[in-house]
C-alpha positions in Angstrom: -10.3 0.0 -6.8 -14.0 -0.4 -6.9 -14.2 2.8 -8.8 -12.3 5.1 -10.8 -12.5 8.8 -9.4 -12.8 11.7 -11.7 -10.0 13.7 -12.7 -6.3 13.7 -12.6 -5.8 13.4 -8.6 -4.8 16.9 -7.9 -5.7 17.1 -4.4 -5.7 13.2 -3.4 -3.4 11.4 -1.1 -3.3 7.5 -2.0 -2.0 5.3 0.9 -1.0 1.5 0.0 1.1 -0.7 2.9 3.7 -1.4 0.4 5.4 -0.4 -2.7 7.5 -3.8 -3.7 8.2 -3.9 -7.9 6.0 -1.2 -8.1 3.3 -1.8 -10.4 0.5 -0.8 -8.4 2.3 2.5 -8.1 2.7 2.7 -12.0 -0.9 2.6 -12.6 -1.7 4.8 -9.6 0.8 6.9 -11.2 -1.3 6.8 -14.9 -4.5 7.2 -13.1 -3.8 10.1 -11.6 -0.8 11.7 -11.8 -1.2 14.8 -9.8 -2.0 12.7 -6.6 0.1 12.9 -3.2 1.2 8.6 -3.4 2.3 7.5 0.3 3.2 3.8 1.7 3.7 2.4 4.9 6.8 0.2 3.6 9.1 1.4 0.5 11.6 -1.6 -1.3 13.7 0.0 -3.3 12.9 -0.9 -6.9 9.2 1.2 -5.9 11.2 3.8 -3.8 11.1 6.3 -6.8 7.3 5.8 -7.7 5.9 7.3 -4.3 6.0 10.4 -2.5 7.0 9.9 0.7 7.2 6.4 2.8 7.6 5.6 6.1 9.7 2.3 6.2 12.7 1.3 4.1 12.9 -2.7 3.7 15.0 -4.3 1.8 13.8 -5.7 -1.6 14.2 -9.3 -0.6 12.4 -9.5 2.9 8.6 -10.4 2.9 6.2 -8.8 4.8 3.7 -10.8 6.9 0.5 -8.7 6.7 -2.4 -9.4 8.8 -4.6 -10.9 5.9 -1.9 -13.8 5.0 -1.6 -14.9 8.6 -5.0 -16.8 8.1 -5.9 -15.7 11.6 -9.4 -17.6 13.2 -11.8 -16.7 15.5 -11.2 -17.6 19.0 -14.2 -16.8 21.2 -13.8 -15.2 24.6 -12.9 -17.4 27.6 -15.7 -15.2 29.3 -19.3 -16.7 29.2 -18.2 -20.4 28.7 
């Protein structure tokens, strides 16, 4: 967070990828406790910290996100 938004969240919506052991969701949580608090994935030690999710994963698997695949520029094959 770059900056910390005024009040108590009562009428935000905070979307993270992933809840894992949930401590992101704890502080979201303190921050502002009326928000709406959604993820993409839920494990289920964070299950209980967010609102709705979309994805159930176990609490073992890893996810492979696009920013740990240290993915490199290839330029086009096109105007070689």
């Amino acid at each position: 967070m770059l900056k910390r938004a005024e009040g108590d969240g009562e009428g935000f919506i905070v979307i993270d990828d992933l809840v894992d052991t949930g401590g992101t969701a704890v502080a979201i949580r303190e921050m502002y406790p009326k928000a709406h608090f959604v993820t993409i994935f839920a494990k289920p030690a964070g299950r209980p910290l967010v609102d709705d999710y979309v994805i159930d994963i176990p609490q073992n698997t890893w996810i492979e996100q696009p920013w740990d695949m240290g993915v490199v520029f290839v330029p086009p094959i096109s105007g070689r």
